[in-house]
N, C-alpha and C positions, 0 to 999 in steps of 0.2 A: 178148425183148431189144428194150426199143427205142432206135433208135439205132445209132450201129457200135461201141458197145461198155455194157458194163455190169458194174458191180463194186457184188458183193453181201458183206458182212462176215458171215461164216457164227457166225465167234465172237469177239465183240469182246475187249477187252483187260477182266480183270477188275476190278473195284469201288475193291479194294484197293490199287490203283497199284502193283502189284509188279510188274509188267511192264507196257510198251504194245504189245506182240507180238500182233496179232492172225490169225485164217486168214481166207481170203475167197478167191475166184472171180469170174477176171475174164472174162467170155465177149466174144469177138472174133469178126469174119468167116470164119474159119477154126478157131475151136473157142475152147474153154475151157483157162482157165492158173489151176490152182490154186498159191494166194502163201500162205506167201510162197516166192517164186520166183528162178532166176536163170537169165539167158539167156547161152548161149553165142553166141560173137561170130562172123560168120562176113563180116568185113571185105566179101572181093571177091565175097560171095554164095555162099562154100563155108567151113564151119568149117577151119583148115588140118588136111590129110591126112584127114579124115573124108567120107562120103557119109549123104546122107540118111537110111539106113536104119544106121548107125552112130549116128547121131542118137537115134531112134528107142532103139533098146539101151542109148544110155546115161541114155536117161530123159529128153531135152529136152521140152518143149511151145510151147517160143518161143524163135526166136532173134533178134538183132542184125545188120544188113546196115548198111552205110558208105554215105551220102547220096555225101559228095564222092568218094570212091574210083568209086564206082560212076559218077556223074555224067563222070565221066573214061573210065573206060574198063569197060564197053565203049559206056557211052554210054547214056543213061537212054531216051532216045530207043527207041535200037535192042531194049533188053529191053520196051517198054511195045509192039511191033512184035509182037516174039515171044510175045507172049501176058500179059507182066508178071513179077515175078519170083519169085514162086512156082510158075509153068509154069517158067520160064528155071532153074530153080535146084531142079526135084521135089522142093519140100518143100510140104505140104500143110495142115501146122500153123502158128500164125500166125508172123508176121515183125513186128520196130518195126525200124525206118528212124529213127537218128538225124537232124540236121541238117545236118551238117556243123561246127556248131558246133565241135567240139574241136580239127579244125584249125586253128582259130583261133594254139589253143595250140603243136600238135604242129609245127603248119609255119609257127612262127614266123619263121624268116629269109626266109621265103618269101608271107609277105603285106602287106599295109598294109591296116590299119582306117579306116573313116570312118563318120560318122552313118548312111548310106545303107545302107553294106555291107561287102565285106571283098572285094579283089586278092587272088586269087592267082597266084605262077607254079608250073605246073604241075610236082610233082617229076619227072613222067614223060619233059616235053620240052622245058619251059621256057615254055609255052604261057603267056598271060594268061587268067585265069578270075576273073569277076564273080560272085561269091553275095551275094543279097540275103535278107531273110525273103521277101518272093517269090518267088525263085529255089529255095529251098530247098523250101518247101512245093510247087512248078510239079514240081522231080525227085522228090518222095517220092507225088505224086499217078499219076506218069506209072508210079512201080515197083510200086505196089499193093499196099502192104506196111500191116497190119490195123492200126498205131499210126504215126504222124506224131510229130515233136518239131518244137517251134517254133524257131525260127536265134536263136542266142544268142551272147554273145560271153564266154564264160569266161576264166580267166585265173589264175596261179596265188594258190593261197589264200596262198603269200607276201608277195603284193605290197602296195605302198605302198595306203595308204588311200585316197587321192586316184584311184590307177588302179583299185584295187576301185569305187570309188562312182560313177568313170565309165563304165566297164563295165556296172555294175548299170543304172544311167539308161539306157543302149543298148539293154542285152539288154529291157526293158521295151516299149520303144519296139518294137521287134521283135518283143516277143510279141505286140501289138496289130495290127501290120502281119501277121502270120502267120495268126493267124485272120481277119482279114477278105480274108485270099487264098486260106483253103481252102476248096473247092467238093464234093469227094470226100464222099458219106453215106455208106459202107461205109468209111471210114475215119476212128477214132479220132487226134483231134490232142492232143498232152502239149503242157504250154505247163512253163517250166522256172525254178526261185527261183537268184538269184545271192547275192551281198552277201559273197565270202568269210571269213573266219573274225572278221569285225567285228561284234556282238552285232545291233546296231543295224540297220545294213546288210540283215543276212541276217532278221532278223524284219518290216523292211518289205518287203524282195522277196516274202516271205511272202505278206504279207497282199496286194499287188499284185496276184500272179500267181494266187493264191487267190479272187482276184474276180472274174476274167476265167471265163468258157465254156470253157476246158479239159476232155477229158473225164480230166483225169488230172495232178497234179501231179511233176514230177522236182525234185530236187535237186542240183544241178550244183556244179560249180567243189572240190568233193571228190577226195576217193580221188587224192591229189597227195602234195604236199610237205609236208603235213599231220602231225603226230604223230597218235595212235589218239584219244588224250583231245582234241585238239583235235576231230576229226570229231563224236567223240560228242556234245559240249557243244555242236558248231552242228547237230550232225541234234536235240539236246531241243529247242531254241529254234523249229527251224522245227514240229515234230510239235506241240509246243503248242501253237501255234496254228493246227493244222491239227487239232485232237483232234475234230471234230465233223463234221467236212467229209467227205462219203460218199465221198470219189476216190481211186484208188489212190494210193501215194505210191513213187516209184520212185530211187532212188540211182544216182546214173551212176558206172560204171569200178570197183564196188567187187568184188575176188574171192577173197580168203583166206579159206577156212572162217570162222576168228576173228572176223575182222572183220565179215563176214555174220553170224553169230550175233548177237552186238553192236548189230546196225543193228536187226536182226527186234526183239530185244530193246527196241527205241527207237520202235518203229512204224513199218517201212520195210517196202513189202511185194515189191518188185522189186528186181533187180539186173544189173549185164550186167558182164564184164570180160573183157581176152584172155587173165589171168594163168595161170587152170587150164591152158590148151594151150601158153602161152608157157613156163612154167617145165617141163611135161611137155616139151617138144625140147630142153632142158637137161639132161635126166636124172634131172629131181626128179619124184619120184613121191609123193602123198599116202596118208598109210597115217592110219590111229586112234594121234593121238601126236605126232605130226610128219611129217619126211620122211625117203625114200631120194633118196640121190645112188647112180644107179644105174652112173652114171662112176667112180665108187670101186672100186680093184682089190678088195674083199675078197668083190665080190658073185660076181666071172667063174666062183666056184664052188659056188657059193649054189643049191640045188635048188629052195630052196623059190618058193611065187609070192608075188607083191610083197605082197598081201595077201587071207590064206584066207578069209574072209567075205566078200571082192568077187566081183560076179557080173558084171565086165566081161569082153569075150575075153580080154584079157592074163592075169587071175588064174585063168580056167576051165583055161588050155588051155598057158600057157606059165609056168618059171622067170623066178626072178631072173636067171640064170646067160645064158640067152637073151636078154633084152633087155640086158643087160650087153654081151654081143657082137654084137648087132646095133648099138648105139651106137656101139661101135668101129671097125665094120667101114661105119657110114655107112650104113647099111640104110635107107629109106624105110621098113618097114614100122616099124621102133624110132618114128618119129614117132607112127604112127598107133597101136600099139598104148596108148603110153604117154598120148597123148592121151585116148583112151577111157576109162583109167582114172585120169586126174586129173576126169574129166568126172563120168564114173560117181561116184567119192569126192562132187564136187561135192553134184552131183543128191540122192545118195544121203542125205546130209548136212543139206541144205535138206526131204526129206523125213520126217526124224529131227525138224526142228524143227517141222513140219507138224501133227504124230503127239502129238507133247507140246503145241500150243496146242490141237489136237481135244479132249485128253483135261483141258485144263484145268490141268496141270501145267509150264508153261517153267519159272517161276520155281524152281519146286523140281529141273528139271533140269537147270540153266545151269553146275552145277559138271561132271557128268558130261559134257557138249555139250561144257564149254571143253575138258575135256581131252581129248576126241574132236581137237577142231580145233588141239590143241597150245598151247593158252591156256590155264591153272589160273586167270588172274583179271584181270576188265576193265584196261585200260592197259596188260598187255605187249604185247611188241611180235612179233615175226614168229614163225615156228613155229619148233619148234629141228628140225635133225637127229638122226635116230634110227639 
């Protein structure tokens, strides 16, 4: 490997354009991540209710750490002290470090943008906090985390045209300023395409960000307020003219089975999102099909485990009927368990698709896959209840 990172296409997308779904291996300072992949998110440097070796079991090889969360508290500083944050945080497989960019979005009442950079007040205290594309790349250097993202300023794909194409022009200008601030050789930088769902727009961020020394292209301002058909029609436009170009290509925030299939299908080889663990603390559990709402009185007598082919600890070891009453009763372990196995579902799932680009066959298994993820056919929309 030379460099801090390398991504090799083991099986490209076939001749026939029936799919652009390809496998590849991306090897990082901390190991290899066979793609296509998706990373669980582990905001404050801990996936919620899981531990490292939880990690592990449910099949991660990479996770998602939070530039600005982290940068806050406990202070990027103070983990770059403690050794960085893969010592800070015993995970020994690699880690990407977004930007803080999405903030942007998330804590909208709570910033103001300008050319330079982006104010924030701190949700934590009220604090004033300056991110710049310097700033961002200074805290993802200091955490040691195997992929960097360059500071961007996304926005939602609803917005007026005017606000998309000033955003885009921004976030550009900062991807420029991003790499000539990173100094880290053990550390891969993603530089990131804006242009929301404007044809135009998103095919020159394209080509922009595609020109630049990136070792890895994202696709940002997605996985929002977007329909499915829309995401799809702006991930072709970008993959086309990314169809040559050897760099990972990575989707931000995207996590429904469905929709991961969908993207892999489209030549997307990353993904990162909170949803598998956010919707498992709700009660929603991912089965082949759709879901359980495990907060449903019909399950408090249900013997059976959420689902018999899962090789997480919840489906080895415990009932429906048991996490059913651990929800109700407010149980901390209900989080954890349940997490494991929307994770495991996840992994599991993305491995399913792995299996069929090796062998040469996506195209011909996309009907079986969709109805795996509770999708009989591109454009519907979310899994049903089962």
């Amino acid at each position: 490997m030379s460099g801090p990172s390398r991504f090799d296409v083991l099986v490209p997308p076939p001749a026939d354009g029936s799919t652009r779904g390809r496998l590849g291996r991306l090897s990082l300072t901390h190991g290899d991540v066979e793609t296509p992949q998706f990373m669980p998110v582990g905001t404050n440097a801990a996936v919620k209710a899981l531990d490292p070796d939880d990690l592990v079991d449910v099949g991660a090889t990479i996770i998602l750490a939070n530039t600005y969360h982290l940068s806050l508290r406990p202070g990027h500083e103070r983990i770059a002290t403690l050794g960085g944050l893969h010592r800070f945080m015993a995970w020994d497989r690699p880690i990407l470090t977004d930007s803080g960019g999405f903030q942007v979005v998330s804590l909208g009442d709570l910033r103001v943008v300008d050319d330079d950079g982006v104010t924030f007040r701190s949700h934590l205290d009220g604090s004033v906090r300056r991110f710049t594309a310097e700033h961002a790349i200074s805290v993802q250097e200091a955490l040691g985390s195997d992929v960097a993202v360059a500071f961007d300023q996304p926005v939602s794909p609803l917005s007026p045209r005017a606000i998309v194409e000033d955003a885009t022009a921004r976030t550009h200008r900062w991807a420029e300023r991003s790499l000539a601030a990173h100094q880290r050789t053990d550390q891969a930088l993603f530089g990131i395409v804006q242009g929301g769902l404007e044809p135009d727009l998103r095919a020159a961020s394209t080509a922009f960000v595609a020109a630049l020394p990136f070792d890895g292209i994202c696709l940002g301002g997605l996985a929002g307020d977007e329909t499915a058909e829309q995401r799809e029609a702006t991930i072709d436009i970008a993959v086309s003219r990314l169809a040559d170009d050897p760099r990972p290509r990575y989707l931000m925030g995207l996590g429904s089975p469905a929709d991961l299939l969908e993207a892999v299908h489209r030549g997307i080889d990353l993904f990162d999102s909170v949803l598998p663990a956010r919707v498992a603390r709700n009660g929603h559990l991912w089965v082949p099909g759709g879901r359980l709402n495990l907060r449903n009185a019909r399950f408090l007598d249900d013997a059976e485990p959420v689902q018999a082919d899962c090789s997480c600890m919840l489906c080895r070891r415990f009932s429906r009927a048991y996490l059913a009453h651990l929800f109700r009763a407010r149980e901390l372990l209900a989080y954890r368990l349940a997490t494991c196995h929307n994770l495991t579902f996840t992994l599991d799932f993305m491995a399913r698709i792995r299996a069929a680009l090796r062998a040469g066959s996506l195209s011909e298994s996309l009907p079986e896959l969709r109805a795996r993820a509770g999708r009989v056919s591109p454009g519907e929309g979310a899994m049903q209840s089962v």
